[in-house]
N, C-alpha and C positions, 0 to 999 in steps of 0.2 A: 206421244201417242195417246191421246186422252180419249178417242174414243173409243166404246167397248170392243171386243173381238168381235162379238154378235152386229152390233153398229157396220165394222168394215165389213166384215162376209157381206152385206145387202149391198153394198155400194161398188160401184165398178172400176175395177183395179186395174191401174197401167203399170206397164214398167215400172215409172217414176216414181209410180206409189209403192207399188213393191220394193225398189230399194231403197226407199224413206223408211219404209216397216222395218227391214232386215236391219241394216245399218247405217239408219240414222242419218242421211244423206240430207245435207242439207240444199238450198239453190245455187248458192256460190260453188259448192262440191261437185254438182251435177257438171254448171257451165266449165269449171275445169277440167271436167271427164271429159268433156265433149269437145273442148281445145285439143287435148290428149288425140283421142281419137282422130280428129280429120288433120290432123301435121302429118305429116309425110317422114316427119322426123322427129326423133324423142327431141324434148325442149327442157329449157333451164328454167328456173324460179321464176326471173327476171323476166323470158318470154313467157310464161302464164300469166304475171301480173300484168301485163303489157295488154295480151289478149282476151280479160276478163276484164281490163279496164280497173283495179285494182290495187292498192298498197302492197308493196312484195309482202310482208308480214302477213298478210292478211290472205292473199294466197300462198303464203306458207303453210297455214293453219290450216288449207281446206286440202294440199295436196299431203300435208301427212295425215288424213283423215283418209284418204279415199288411199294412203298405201296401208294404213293399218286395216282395212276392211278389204285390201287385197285386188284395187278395181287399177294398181296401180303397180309399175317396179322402177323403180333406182337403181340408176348406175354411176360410178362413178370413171370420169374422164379426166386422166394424169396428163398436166404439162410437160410439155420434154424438160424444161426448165427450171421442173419441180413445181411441186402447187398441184392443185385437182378443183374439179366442179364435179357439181351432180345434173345429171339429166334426167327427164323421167318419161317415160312409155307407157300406153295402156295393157293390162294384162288380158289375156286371151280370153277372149268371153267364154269358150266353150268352158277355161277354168274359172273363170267366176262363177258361170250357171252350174259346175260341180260341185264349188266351194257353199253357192248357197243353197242347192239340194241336200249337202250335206247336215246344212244347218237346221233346215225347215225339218230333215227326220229329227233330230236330235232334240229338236224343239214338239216336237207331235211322241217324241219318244216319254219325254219330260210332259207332257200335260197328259197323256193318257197315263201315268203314274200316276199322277195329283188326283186323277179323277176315280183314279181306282182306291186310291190311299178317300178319299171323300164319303165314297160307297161302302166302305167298312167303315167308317169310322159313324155316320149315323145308319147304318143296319144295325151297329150292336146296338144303339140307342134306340131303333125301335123294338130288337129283341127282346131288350128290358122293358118296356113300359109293356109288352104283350103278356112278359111275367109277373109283372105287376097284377095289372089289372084280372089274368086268369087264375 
């Protein structure tokens, strides 16, 4: 995120960019949301690395990125014969757009503090040089 806050506010924000901002979503991350999304069926490691064209490591990496930011869930599927895989699904937008409404207050909760904590801290500084100088 290197440019300023003032920098994004002027520029026009999509989706995409919005959850680059939030969490950090990278391209790889995206394309495997969006395998997620149009299967008809939760899918294995193996079939997202297959569908982003891909090293499975390498989308390993991007699908535990997109479960730890919650765009995703995990289940696991036990052999009758003992043994298990994991499959993975996308999670409900309606809970994502909660989960990141949630954040964006918590985040506007935390910078209007900053800015409050900013406001006193040089108001006393101009208190003093008013007593100063009077």
């Amino acid at each position: 995120m290197g440019n300023s806050l003032a920098e994004q506010l002027q520029q026009d924000m999509e989706c995409e960019g919005l959850l680059e901002c939030i969490h950090g979503l990278k391209q790889l991350d995206k394309d495997c949301f969006r395998v997620l999304v149009e299967s008809e069926e939760p899918l294995t490691i193996d079939d997202i690395a297959d569908r982003v064209d891909r090293e499975r490591s390498t989308a390993y990496r991007a699908i535990q990125r997109l479960l730890q930011s919650g765009f995703i869930q995990k289940e696991q599927i036990n052999y009758d014969q003992g043994g298990y895989y994991h499959v993975y699904y996308p999670t409900d937008p309606s809970q994502i757009a909660t989960d990141m409404q949630r954040m964006l207050n918590d985040w506007y909760a935390k910078m209007g503090q900053l800015i409050h904590e900013f406001e006193n801290k040089y108001d006393q500084v101009e208190d003093r040089s008013v007593t100063v100088e009077g």
